[in-house]
C-alpha positions as CSV (number, residue, x, y, z in Angstrom):
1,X,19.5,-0.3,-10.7
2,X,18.0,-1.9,-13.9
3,X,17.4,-5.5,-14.7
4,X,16.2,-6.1,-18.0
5,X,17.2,-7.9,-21.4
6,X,20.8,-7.4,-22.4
7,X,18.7,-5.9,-26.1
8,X,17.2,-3.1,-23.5
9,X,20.1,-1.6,-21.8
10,X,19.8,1.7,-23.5
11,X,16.4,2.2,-23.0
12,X,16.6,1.3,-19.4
13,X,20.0,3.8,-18.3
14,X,18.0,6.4,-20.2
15,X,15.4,6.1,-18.0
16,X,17.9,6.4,-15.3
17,X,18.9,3.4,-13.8
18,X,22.6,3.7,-12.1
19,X,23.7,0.1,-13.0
20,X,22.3,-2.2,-15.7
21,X,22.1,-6.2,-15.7
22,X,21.4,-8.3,-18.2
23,X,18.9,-10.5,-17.0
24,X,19.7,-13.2,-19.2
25,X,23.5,-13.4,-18.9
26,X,25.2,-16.1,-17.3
27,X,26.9,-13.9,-14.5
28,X,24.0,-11.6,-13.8
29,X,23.4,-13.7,-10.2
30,X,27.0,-12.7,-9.3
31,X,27.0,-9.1,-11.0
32,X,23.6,-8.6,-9.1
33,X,25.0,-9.8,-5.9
34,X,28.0,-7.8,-6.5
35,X,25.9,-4.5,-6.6
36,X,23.9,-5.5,-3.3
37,X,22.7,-5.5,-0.6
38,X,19.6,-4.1,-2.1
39,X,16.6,-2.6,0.2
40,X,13.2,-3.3,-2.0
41,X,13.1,-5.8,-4.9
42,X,10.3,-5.9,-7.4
43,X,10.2,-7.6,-9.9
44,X,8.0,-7.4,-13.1
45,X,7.0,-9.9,-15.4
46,X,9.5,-12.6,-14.3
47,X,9.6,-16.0,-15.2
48,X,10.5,-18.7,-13.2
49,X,14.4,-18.7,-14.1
50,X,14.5,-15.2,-13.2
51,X,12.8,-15.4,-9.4
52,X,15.4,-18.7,-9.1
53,X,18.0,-15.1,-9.4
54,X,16.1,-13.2,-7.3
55,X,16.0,-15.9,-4.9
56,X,19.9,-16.7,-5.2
57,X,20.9,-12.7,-4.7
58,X,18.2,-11.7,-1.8
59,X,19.6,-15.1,0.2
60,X,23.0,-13.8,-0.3
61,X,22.7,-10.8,1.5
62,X,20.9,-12.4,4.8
63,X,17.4,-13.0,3.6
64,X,14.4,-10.9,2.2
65,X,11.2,-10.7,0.2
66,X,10.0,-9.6,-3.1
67,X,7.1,-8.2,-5.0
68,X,6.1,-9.8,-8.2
69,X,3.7,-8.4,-10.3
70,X,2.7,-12.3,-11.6
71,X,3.2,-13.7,-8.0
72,X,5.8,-16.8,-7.1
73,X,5.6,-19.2,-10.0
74,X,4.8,-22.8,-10.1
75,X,7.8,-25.2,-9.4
76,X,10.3,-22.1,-8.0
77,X,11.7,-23.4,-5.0
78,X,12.7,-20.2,-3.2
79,X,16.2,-20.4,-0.6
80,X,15.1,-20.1,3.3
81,X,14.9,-16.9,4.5
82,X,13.4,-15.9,0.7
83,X,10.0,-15.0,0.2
84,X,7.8,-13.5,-2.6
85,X,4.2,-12.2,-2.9
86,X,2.2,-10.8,-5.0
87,X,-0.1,-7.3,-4.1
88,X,-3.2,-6.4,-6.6
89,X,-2.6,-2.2,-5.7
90,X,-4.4,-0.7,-8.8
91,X,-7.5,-1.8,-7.1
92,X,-6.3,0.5,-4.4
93,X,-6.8,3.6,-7.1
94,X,-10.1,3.1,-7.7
95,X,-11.4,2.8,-4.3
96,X,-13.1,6.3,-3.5
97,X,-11.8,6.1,0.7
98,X,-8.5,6.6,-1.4
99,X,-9.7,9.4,-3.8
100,X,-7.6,12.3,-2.2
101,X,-4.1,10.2,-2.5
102,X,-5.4,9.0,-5.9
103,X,-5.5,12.8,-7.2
104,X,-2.1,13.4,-5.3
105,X,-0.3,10.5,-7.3
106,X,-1.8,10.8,-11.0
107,X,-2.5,14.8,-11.0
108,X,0.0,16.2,-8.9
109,X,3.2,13.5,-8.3
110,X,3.5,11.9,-11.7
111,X,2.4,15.5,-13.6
112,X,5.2,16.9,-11.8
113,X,8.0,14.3,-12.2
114,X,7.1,14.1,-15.8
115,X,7.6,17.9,-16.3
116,X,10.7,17.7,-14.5
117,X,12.3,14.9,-16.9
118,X,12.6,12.4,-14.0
119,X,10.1,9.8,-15.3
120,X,10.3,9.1,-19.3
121,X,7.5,7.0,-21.2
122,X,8.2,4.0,-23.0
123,X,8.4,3.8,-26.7
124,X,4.8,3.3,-28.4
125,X,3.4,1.2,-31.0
126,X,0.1,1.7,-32.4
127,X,-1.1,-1.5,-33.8
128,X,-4.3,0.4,-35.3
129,X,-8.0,-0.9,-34.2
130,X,-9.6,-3.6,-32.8
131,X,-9.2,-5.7,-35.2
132,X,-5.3,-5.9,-34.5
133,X,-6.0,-6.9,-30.9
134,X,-5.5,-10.2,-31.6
135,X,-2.2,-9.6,-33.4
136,X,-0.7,-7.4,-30.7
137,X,-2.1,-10.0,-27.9
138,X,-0.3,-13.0,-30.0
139,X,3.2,-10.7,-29.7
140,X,2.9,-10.8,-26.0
141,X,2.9,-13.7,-25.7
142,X,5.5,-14.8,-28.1
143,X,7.7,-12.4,-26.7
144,X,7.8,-10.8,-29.4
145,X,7.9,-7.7,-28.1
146,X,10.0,-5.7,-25.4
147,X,10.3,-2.3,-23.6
148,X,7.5,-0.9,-25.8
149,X,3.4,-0.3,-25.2
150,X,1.3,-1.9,-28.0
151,X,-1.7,0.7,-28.4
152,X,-5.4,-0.5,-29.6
153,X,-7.2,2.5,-30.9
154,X,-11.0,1.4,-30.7
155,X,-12.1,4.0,-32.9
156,X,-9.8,3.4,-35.5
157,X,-11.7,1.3,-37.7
């Protein structure tokens, strides 16, 4: 299941989601409560609109609790029964007690489901050295940009 912008629903059944919403559309509470009950949520890079959604779909079905990448945002007012949190796991990676499952996920797991065709990259756009930074920084945060990595080459220049 996929939840993105209505623009990205290509991209994301390519990368093989089962069912898409658009996130932005004014039934995608009731199409995403339609699809339920659902048994992890997480979601990435939501605003405070889109965890009022969450909220509204994960109360429908009894209850529950999300991850967001950004954490709960300031003014949501989240249903009883509806929690969300926010976990800092790349940290996790880089903490030598975890070096063995480190190796396991980045050298053998995600070689291995990338080889297979079962995880896809996103799109790419270099944006050139580090004097674009600034530029590709200002379309983040515009929004001005979706589904696709912006890529700094330091050495470029």
């Amino acid at each position: 299941m996929g939840v993105a912008s209505g623009s990205n629903a290509a991209l994301v059944k390519s990368l093989g989601a089962s069912e898409f919403v658009g996130r932005t559309e004014d039934s995608a509470t009731e199409a995403l409560i339609a699809l339920g009950p659902y048994h992890a949520v997480l979601a990435a890079a939501d605003s405070a609109k889109d965890q009022g959604t969450i909220g509204a779909v994960l109360a429908a079905q009894g209850g529950g609790t999300f991850l967001s990448t950004m954490g709960v945002r300031a003014g949501v007012s989240l249903p009883d029964g509806v929690t969300g949190f926010f976990a800092q796991f790349l940290d996790d990676y880089l903490d030598p007690a975890n070096a063995e499952f480190t190796r396991w996920v980045w050298w053998e797991y995600l070689e291995q489901i990338l080889v297979e065709g079962r995880m896809h990259a996103l799109p790419s756009r270099i944006m050139g050295g580090l004097s674009q930074a600034q530029k590709a920084w200002d379309l983040l945060r515009q929004g001005r940009t979706s589904a696709e990595r912006l890529i700094i080459q330091p050495n470029a220049e």
